[in-house]
Structure formats: structure tokens, C-alpha cells
Backbone bond lengths (Angstrom), bond angles and torsions (degrees), N, CA, C in turn:
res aa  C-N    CA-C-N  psi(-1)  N-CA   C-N-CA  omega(-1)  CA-C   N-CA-C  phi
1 X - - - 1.443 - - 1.524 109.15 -
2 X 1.484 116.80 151.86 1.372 124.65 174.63 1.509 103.43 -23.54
3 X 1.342 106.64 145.22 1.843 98.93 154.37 1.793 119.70 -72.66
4 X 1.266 94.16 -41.40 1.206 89.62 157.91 1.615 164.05 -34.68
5 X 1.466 85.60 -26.38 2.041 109.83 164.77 1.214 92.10 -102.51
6 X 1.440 128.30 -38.23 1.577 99.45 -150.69 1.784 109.69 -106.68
7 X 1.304 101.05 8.08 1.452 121.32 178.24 2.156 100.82 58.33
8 X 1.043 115.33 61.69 1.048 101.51 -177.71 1.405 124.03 -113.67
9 X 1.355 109.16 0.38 1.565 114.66 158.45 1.706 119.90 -76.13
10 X 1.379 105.68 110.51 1.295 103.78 -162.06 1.615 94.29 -103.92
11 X 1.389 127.14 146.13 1.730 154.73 -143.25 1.864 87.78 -89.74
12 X 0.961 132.37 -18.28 1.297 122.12 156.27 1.611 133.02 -100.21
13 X 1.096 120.92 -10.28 1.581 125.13 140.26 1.661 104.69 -46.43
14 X 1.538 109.29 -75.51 1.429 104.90 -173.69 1.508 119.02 -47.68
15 X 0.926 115.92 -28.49 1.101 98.98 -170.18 1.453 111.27 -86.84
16 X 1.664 113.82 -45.29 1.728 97.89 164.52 1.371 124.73 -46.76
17 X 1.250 114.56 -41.79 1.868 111.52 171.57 1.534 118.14 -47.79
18 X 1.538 99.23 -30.00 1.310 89.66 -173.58 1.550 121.04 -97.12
19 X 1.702 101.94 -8.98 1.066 88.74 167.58 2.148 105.28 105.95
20 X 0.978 118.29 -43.43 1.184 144.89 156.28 1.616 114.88 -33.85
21 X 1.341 122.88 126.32 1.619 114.54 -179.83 1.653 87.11 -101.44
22 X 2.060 95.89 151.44 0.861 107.75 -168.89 2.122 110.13 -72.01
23 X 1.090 116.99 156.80 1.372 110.53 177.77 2.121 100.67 -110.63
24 X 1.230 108.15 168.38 1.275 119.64 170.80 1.182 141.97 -51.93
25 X 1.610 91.87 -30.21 1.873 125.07 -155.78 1.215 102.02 -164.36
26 X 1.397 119.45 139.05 1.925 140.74 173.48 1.495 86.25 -72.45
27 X 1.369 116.87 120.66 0.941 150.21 152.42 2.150 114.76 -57.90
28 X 1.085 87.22 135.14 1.717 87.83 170.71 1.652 127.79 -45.74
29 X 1.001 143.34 156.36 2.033 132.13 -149.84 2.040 77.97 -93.61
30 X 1.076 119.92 112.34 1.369 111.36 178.78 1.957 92.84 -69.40
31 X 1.614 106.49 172.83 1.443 131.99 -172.72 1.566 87.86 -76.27
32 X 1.683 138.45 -174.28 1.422 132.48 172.56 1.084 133.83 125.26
33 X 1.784 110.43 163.86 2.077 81.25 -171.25 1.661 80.72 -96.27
34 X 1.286 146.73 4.75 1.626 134.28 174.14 1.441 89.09 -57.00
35 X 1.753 136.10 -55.98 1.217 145.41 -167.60 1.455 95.02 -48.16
36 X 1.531 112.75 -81.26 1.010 113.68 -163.82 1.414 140.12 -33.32
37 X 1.552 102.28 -42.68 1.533 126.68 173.03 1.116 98.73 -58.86
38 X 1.594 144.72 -66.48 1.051 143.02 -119.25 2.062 78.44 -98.41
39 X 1.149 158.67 -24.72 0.762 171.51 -11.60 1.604 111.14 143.72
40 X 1.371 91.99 -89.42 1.589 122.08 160.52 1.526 106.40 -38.01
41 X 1.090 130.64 -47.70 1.908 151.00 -133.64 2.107 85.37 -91.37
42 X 1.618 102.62 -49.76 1.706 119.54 -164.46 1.663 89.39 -82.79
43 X 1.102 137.80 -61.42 1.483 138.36 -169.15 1.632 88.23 -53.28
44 X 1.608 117.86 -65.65 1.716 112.85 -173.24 1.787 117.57 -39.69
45 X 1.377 106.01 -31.01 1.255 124.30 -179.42 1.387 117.49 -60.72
46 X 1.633 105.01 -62.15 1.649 123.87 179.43 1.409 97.88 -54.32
47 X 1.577 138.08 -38.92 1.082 119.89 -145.41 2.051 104.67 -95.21
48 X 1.335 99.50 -9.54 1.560 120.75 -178.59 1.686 104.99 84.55
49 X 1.395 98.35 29.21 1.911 103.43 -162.99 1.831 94.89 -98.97
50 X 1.123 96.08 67.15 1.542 96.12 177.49 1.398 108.27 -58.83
51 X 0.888 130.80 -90.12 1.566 129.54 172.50 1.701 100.43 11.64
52 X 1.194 128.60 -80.63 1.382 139.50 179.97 1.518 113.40 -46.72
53 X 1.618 123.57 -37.44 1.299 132.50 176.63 1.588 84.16 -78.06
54 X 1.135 138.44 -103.46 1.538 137.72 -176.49 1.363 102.29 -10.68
55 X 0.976 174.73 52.76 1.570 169.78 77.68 1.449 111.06 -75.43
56 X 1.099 120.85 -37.59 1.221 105.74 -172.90 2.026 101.29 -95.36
57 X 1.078 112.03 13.19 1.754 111.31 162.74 1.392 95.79 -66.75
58 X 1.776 101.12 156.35 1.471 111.95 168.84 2.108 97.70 -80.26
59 X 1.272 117.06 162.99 1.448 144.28 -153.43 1.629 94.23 -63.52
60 X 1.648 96.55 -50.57 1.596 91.35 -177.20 1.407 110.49 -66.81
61 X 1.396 129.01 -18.49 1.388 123.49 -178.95 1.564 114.90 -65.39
62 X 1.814 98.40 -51.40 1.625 104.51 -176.39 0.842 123.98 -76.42
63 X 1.918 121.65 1.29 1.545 121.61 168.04 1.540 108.17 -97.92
64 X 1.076 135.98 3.98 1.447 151.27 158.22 1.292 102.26 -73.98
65 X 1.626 140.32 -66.52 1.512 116.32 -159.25 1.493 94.95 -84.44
66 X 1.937 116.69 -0.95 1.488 124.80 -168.93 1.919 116.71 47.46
67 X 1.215 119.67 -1.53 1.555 131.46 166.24 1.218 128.78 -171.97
68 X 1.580 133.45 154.13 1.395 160.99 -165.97 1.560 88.79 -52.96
69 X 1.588 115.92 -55.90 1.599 116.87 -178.85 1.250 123.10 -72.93
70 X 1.104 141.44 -35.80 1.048 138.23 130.83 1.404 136.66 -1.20
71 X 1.484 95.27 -79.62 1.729 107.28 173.70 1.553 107.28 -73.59
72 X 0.862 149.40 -13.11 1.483 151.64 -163.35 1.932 84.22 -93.65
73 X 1.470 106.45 -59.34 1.949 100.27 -173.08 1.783 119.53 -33.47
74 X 2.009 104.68 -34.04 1.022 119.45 -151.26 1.953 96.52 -67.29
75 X 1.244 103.65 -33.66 1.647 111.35 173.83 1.143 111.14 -80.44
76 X 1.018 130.25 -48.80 1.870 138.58 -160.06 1.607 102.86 -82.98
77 X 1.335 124.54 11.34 1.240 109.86 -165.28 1.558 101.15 -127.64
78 X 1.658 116.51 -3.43 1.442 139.08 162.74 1.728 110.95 -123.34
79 X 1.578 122.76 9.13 1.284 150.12 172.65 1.524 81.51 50.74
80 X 1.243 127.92 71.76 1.366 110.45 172.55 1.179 110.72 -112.76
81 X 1.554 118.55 140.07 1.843 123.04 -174.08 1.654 95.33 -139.10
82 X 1.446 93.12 133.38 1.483 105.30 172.28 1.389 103.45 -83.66
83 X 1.781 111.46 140.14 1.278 97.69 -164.62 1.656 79.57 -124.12
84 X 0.949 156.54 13.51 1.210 163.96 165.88 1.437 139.71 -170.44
85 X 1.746 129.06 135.10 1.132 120.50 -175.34 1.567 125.40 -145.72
86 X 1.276 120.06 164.79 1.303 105.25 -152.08 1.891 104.95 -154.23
87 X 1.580 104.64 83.96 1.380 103.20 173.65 1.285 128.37 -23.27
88 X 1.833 143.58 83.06 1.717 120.77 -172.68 1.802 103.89 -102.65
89 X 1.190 133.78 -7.10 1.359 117.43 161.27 1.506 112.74 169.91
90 X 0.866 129.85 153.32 1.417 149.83 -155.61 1.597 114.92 -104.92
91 X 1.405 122.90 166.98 1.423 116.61 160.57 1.363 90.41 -167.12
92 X 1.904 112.62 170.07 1.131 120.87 -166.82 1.750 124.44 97.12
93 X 1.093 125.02 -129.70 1.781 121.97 -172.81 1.295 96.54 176.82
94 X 1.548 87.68 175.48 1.983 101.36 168.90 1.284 138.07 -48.94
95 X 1.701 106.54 -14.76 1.693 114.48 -175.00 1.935 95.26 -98.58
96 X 1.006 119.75 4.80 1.395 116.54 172.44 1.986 110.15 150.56
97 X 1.577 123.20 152.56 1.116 130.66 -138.33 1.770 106.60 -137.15
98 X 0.834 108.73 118.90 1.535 84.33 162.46 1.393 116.68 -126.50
99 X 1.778 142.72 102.24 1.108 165.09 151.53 1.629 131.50 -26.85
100 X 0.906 108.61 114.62 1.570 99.79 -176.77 1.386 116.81 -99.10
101 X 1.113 135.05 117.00 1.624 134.70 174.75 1.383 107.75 -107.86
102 X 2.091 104.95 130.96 1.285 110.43 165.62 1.469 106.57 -66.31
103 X 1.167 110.96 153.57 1.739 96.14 167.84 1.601 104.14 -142.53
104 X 1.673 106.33 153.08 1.392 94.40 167.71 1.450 104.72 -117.82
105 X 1.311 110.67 159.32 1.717 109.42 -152.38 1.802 94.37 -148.87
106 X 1.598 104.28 132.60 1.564 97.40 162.73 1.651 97.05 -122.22
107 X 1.344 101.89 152.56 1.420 121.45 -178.30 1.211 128.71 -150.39
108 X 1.407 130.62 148.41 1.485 115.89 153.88 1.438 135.28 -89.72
109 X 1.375 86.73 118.64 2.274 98.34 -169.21 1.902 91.25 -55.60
110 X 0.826 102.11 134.04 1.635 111.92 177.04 1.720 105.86 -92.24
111 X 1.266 114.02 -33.34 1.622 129.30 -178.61 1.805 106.65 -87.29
112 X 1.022 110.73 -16.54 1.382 106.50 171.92 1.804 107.29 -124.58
113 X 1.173 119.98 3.04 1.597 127.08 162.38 1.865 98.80 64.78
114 X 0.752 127.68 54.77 1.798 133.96 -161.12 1.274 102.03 -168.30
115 X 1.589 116.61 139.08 1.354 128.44 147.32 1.589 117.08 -57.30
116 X 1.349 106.31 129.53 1.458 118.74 173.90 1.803 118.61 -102.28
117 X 1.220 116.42 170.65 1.724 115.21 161.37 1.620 95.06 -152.08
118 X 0.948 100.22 149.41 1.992 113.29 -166.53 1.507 100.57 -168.90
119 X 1.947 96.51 154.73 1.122 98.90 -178.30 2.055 87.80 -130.93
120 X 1.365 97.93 142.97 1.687 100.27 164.38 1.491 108.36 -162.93
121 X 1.690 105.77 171.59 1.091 109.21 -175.14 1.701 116.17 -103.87
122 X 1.246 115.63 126.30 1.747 130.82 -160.90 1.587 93.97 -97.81
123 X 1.182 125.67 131.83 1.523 132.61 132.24 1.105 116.91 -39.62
124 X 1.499 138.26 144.06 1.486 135.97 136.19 1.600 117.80 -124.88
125 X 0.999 147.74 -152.71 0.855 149.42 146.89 1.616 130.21 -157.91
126 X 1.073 126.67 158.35 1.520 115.83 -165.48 1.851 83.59 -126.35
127 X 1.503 93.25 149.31 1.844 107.92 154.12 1.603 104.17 -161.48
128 X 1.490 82.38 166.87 1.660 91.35 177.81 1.365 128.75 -97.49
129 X 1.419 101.25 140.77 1.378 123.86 -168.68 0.843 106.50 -122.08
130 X 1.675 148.35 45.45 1.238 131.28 179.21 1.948 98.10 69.97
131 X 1.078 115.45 32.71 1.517 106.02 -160.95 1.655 106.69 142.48
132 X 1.431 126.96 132.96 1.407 106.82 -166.61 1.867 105.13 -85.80
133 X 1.071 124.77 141.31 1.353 136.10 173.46 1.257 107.00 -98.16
134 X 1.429 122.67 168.97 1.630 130.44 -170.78 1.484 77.44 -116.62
135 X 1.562 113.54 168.55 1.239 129.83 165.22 2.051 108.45 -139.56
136 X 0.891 109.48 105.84 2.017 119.49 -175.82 1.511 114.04 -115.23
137 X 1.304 120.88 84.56 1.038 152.76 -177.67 1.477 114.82 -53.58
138 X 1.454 135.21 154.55 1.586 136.26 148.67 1.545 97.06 77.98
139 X 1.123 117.54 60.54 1.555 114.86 -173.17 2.204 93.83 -128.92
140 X 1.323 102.22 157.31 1.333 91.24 170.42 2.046 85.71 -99.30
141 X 1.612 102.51 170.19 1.250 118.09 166.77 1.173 147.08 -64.00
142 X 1.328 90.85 -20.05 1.314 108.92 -149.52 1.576 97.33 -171.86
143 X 1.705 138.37 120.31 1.160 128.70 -175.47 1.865 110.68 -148.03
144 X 1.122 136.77 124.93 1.183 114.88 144.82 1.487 139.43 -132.89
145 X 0.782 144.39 -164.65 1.791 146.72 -174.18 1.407 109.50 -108.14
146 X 1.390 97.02 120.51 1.753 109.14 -170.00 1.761 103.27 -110.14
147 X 1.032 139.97 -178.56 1.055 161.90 150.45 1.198 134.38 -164.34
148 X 1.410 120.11 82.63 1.272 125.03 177.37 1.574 117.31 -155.43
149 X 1.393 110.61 140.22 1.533 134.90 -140.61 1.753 113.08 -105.92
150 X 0.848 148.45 122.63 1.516 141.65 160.84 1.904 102.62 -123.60
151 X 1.302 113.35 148.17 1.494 139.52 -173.59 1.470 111.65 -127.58
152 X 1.359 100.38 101.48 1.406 92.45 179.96 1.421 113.55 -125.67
153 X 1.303 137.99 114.50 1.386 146.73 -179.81 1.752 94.54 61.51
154 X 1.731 123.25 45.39 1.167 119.79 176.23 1.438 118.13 91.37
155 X 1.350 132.52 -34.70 1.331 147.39 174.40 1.355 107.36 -56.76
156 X 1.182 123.80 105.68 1.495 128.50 -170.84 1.565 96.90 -95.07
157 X 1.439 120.90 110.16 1.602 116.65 158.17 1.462 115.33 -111.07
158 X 1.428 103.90 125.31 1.391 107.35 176.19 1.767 126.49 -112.94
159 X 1.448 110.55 118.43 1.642 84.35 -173.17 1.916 114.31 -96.67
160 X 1.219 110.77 160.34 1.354 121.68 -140.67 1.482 98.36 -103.26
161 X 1.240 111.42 -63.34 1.316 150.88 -147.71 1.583 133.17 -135.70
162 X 1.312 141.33 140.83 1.587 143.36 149.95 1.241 106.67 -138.98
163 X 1.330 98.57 133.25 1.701 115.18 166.55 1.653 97.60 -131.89
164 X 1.458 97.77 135.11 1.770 113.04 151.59 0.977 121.35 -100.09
165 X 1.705 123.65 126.24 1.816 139.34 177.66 1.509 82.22 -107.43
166 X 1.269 79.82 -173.11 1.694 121.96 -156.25 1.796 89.73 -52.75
167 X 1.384 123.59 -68.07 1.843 135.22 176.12 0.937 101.41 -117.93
168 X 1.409 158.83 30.52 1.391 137.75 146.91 1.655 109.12 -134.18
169 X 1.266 114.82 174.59 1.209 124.35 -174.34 1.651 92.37 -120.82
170 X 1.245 114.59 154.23 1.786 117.38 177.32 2.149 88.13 -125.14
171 X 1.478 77.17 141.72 2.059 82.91 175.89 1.601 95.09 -143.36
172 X 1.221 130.54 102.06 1.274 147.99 139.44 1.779 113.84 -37.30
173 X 1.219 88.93 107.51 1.699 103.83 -163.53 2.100 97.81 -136.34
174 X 1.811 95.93 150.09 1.400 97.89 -154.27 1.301 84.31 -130.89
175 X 1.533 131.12 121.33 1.654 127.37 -177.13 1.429 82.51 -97.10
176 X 1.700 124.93 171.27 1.215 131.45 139.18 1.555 100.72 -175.32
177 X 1.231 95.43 151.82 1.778 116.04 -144.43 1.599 100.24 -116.50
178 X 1.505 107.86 95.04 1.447 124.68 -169.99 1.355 104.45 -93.08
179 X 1.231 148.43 -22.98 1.242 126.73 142.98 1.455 161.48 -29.74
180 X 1.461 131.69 -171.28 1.110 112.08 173.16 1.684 122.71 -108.52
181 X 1.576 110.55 1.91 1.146 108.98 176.66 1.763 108.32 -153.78
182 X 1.390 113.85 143.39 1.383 137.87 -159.91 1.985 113.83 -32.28
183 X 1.103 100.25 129.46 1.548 102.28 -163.46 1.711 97.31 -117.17
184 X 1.623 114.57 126.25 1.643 110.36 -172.80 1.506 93.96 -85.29
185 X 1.511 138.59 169.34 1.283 145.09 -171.41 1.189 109.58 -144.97
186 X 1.735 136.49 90.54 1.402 122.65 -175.04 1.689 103.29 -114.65
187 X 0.988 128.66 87.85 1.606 109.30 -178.52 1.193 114.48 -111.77
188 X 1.664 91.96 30.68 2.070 92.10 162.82 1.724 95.52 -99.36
189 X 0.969 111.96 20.00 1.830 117.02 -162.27 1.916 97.95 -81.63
190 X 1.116 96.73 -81.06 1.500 118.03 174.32 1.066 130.04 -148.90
191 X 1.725 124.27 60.93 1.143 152.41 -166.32 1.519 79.92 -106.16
192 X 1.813 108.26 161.02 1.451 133.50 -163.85 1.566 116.79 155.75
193 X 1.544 104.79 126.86 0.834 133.63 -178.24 1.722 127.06 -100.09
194 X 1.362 117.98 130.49 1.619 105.57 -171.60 1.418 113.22 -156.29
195 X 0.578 117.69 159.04 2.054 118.83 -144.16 1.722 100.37 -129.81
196 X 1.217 101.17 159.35 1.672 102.62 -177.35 1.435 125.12 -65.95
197 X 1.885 118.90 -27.89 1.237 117.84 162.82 1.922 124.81 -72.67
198 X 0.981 133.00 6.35 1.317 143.25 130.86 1.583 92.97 144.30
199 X 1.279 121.68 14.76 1.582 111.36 173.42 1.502 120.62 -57.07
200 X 1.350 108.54 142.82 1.786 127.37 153.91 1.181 97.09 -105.66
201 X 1.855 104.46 149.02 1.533 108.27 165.43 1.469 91.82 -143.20
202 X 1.191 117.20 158.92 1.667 112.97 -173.36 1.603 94.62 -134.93
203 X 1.309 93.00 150.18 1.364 103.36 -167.04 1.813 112.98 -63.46
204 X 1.417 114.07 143.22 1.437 107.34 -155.55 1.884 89.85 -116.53
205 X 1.590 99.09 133.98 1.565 116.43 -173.28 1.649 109.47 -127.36
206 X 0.899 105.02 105.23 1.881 111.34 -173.39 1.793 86.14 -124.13
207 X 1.269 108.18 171.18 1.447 135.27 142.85 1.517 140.78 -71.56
208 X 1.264 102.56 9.97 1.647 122.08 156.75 1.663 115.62 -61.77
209 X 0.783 156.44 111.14 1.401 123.28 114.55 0.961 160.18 116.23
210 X 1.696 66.09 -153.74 1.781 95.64 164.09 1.350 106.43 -93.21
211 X 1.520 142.16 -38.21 1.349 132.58 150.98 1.220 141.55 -25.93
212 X 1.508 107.40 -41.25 1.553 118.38 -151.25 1.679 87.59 -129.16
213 X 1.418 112.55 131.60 1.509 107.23 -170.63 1.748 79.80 -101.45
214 X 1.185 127.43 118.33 1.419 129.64 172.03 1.442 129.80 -67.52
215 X 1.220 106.74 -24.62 2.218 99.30 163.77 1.290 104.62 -82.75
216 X 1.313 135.64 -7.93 1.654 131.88 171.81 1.438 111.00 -93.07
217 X 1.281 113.65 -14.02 1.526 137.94 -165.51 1.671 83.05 -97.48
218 X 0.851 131.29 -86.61 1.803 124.97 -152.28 1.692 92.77 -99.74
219 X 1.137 122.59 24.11 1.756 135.34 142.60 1.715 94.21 75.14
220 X 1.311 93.96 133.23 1.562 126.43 -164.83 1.837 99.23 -90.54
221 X 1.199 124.23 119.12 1.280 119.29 153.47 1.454 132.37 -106.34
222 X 1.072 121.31 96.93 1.519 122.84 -163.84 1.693 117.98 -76.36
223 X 1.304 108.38 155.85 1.743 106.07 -178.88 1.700 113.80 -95.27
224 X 0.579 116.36 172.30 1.568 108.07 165.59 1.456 117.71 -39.70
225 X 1.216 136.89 140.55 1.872 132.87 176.64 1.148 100.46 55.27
226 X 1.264 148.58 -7.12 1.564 145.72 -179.41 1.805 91.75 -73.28
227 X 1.493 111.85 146.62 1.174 115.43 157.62 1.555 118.48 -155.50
228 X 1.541 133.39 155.91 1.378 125.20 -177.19 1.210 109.56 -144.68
229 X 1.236 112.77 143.59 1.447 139.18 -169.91 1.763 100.18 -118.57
230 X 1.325 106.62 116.39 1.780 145.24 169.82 1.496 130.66 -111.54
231 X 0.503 130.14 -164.66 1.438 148.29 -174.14 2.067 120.37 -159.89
232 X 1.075 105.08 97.19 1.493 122.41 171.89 1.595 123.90 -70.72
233 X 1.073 115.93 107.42 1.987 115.92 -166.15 1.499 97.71 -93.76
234 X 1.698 143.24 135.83 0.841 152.05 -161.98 1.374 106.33 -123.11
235 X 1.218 168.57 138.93 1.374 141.26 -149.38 2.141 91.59 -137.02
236 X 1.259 109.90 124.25 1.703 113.57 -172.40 1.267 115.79 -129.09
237 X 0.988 121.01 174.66 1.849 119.44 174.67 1.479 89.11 -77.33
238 X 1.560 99.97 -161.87 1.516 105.57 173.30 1.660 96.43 -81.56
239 X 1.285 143.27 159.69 1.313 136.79 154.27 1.613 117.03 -108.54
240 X 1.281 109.85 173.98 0.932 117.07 175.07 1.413 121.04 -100.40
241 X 1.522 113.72 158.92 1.488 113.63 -155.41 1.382 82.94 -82.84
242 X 1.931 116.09 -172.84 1.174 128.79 -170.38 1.719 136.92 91.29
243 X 0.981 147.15 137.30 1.539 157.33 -165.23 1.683 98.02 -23.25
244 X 1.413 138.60 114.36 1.453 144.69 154.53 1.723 96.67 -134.95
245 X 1.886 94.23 145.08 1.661 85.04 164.94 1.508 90.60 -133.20
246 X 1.760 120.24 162.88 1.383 95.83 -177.35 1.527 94.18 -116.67
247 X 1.582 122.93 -163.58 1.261 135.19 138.78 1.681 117.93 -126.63
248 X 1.249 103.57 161.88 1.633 102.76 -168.92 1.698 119.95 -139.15
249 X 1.266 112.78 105.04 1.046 112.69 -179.50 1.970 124.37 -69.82
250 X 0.573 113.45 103.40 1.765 109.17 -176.47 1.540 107.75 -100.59
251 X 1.273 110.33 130.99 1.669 112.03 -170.81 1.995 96.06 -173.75
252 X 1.206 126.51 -177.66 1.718 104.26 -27.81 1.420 113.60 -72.64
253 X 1.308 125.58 159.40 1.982 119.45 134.85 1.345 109.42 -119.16
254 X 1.487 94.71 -179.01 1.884 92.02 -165.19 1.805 77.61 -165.50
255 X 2.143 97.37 117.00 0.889 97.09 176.65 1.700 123.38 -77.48
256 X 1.610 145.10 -159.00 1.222 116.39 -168.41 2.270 81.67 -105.97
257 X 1.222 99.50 120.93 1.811 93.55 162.85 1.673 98.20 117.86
258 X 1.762 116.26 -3.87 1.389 123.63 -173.71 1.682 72.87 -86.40
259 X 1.823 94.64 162.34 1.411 128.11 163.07 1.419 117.98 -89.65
260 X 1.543 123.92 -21.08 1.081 133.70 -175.16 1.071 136.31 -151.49
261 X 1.551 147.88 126.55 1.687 118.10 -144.60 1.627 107.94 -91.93
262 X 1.059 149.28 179.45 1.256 171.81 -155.03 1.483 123.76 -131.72
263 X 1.064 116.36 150.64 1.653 134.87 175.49 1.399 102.82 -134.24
264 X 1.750 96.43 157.53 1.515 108.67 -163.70 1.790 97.49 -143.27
265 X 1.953 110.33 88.15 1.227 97.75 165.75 1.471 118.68 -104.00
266 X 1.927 93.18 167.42 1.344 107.57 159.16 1.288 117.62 -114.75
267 X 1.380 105.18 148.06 1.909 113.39 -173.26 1.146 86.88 -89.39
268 X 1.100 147.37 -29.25 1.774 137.98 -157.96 1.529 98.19 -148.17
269 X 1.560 108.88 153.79 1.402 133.12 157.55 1.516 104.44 -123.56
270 X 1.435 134.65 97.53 1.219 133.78 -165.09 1.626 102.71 -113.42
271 X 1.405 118.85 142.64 1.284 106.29 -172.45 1.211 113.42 -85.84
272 X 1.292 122.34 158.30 1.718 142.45 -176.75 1.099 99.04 -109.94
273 X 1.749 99.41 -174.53 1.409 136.55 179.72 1.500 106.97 -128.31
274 X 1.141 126.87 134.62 1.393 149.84 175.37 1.498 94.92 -48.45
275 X 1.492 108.27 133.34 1.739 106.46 151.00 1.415 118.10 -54.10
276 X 1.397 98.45 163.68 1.469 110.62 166.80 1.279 132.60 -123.37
């Protein structure tokens, strides 16, 4: 998901990338073209003029989403537009910067199925390129908005969401338990994901986090009308950009009074359109 909802660019990444030792205290927004850039990058933002924000990333950024379409999905796929922003302090020096902007942001929460409006504070960072570049961290690459549903013995799974990072894929998935009696949910069990050029990806379980959604991780049991919305990490090489569609098997659950537990696939993840 955006870094932006999920606040996941954390102020010490940036700053090793950039190279910059960390200071004590946000420093005042110095005058500058580091300002300026970083500036230009938030106005390109407000205006939804990605194209214009995509140029002014530093090189390693724009060979990460590797295109204009790409990075533009990473907003349009949580419809999120900054609708305001507000330089509050800086850190770093002249050989490179890292900037903090309040921002106000509307979006659609994909995990709570609702339009949101929020305000937080984003890292950026500027360095030089022959020219100062922005640097915007914790982004997937590549993202879009799915909606599509399978019911199996009552178990409503819905998936929400896909984003591609650097080796994993993220899939925003919504259990909810339409029956009349308690359904267990393990799909760190033997859940798997696999794409039309002949990929497997198996579901990826670390001690992060932000990786590992932990009630799907040590298995979710829902009550009747109870339902929960997670996030599933798929673990991949790097891939290559261009046309893939996947399907996704999620399993096991085991309702309470079944003889045997169940799986819940999809032949397709096809992209959607955001409610309205």
C-alpha cells in the first residue's frame, strides 16, 4: 500500500540512502533549490500531474517504479490526492536533505472499504543529480484495485487490493464469516499465489509487522457476521514489468462441525475501479 496511508517510510532509511547523518532535531526548511525541488515534487502531487512528479524523482527512484504509469497506479489505485501541504522542518546539509511535509491526503482505506481524509507527516528527501532530485520512499511499484468475491461453505473472501515491491507482491484480502457457526482462518498454512508466466510465490512469514499480518499469521477465528480485512505477503524474485494476471489459492479454513477443511480459489485477480 501507498506509503502514504500506511506511514511506512521510516526517517532513518532516508536518511542512510541519502547519505546524511541523522541530527537530534528538524531543523528550520532552509531557503534553496533542495527546497525548491522538494516543493515542485508536492505542488506536482496536488495537481495529480504525475508525469511532472515522476521527473523530478532522483534516477534510482524512476528505475524502481521503471515508468510514469506505473508510478501514477501507486496513487490511483487508493484514488489518493494530496490536497494540501506544508513544509515543518528539515535535516541533513548541502550534500543532501531530508524534509518533512505535513500533508493532507484523501483516500480510499482499502482495509476498511470507505473513503478516508488524514493529515501526516511524510519524509522526502532531496540529492544531487547534476540538479536536485526528490527521493519518496516505501511505495509499492506497481499497484492496482481488485474486487472480486468467492463463497465457500459461507466464508466470504474478498480481495481488495495488489501491490508489487521490490520481491513480494501485497494482496489486500477481506474474510467474513456468513454463517451460522465459527469458521478457523489459517492462510499462512498453504495459501499461494501464481501468475500466467509460470510463477509460484508462497506466502512470505518473517517477524516484521508490517510483512506478516499477525491474526492471519497465528490464524483468525471468526464468529458469526464477524469479518477481517489483512494483508497477505507473497515472497518473488524481482519481476519484470509488463501484462501478468494471477490466481490465488487461500486455504486452509475449517469450519466448526466440517469433517474436513477447505480452500478458497481465484482463477483471476482482474483490476477494478474504486467505489464511489
Amino acid at each position: 500500500m501507498n506509503a502514504r496511508i500506511l506511514g511506512l517510510a521510516s526517517l532513518a532509511l532516508s536518511v542512510a540512502l541519502l547519505g546524511a547523518a541523522p541530527q537530534p532535531n528538524r531543523a528550520p526548511v532552509p531557503a534553496g533549490p533542495q527546497t525548491q525541488a522538494v516543493t515542485a515534487y508536492l505542488n506536482a502531487l496536488k495537481r495529480d500531474d504525475y508525469a511532472s512528479a515522476f521527473a523530478l524523482l532522483a534516477a534510482k527512484d524512476r528505475a524502481y517504479f521503471r515508468n510514469v504509469q506505473n508510478y501514477a497506479s501507486t496513487y490511483t489505485a487508493d484514488a489518493l490526492h494530496l490536497r494540501s501541504f506544508t513544509l515543518v522542518g528539515a535535516r541533513g546539509d548541502e550534500r543532501g536533505r531530508v524534509f518533512f511535509a505535513r500533508e493532507s491526503l484523501g483516500f480510499y482505506n482499502h482495509l476498511k472499504n470507505e473513503r478516508f481524509k488524514g493529515d501526516l507527516v511524510v519524509p522526502l528527501g532531496a540529492i544531487d543529480e547534476r540538479g536536485w532530485k526528490v527521493r519518496d520512499l516505501g511505495h509499492p511499484w506497481k499497484a492496482y484495485p481488485a474486487d472480486v468475491t468467492q463463497n465457500v461453505d459461507d466464508l466470504r473472501v474478498q480481495i481488495r487490493k495488489v501491490s508489487y515491491f521490490e520481491r513480494r507482491i501485497e494482496v489486500i484480502v477481506n474474510f467474513a464469516n456468513l454463517g451460522s457457526s465459527f469458521v478457523s482462518v489459517l492462510p499462512y498454512g498453504k495459501s499461494v499465489l501464481r501468475d500466467d508466466r509460470g510463477g509460484i510465490y508462497r506466502i512470505l512469514a518473517t517477524k516484521d509487522p508490517v510483512l506478516t499480518d499477525r491474526p492471519l499469521f497465528i490464524g483468525l477465528r471468526l464468529a458469526p457476521s464477524a469479518q477481517y480485512t489483512g494483508a497477505l505477503q507473497f515472497e518473488t524474485p524481482v519481476l519484470a514489468d509488463g501484462p501478468r494476471s494471477f490466481s490465488l489459492t487461500v486455504a486452509p479454513f475449517l469450519r466448526d462441525g466440517s469433517d474436513a477443511p477447505g480452500e478458497v480459489l481465484f482463477r483471476a485477480i482482474p483490476p477494478s475501479t474504486i467505489p464511489r
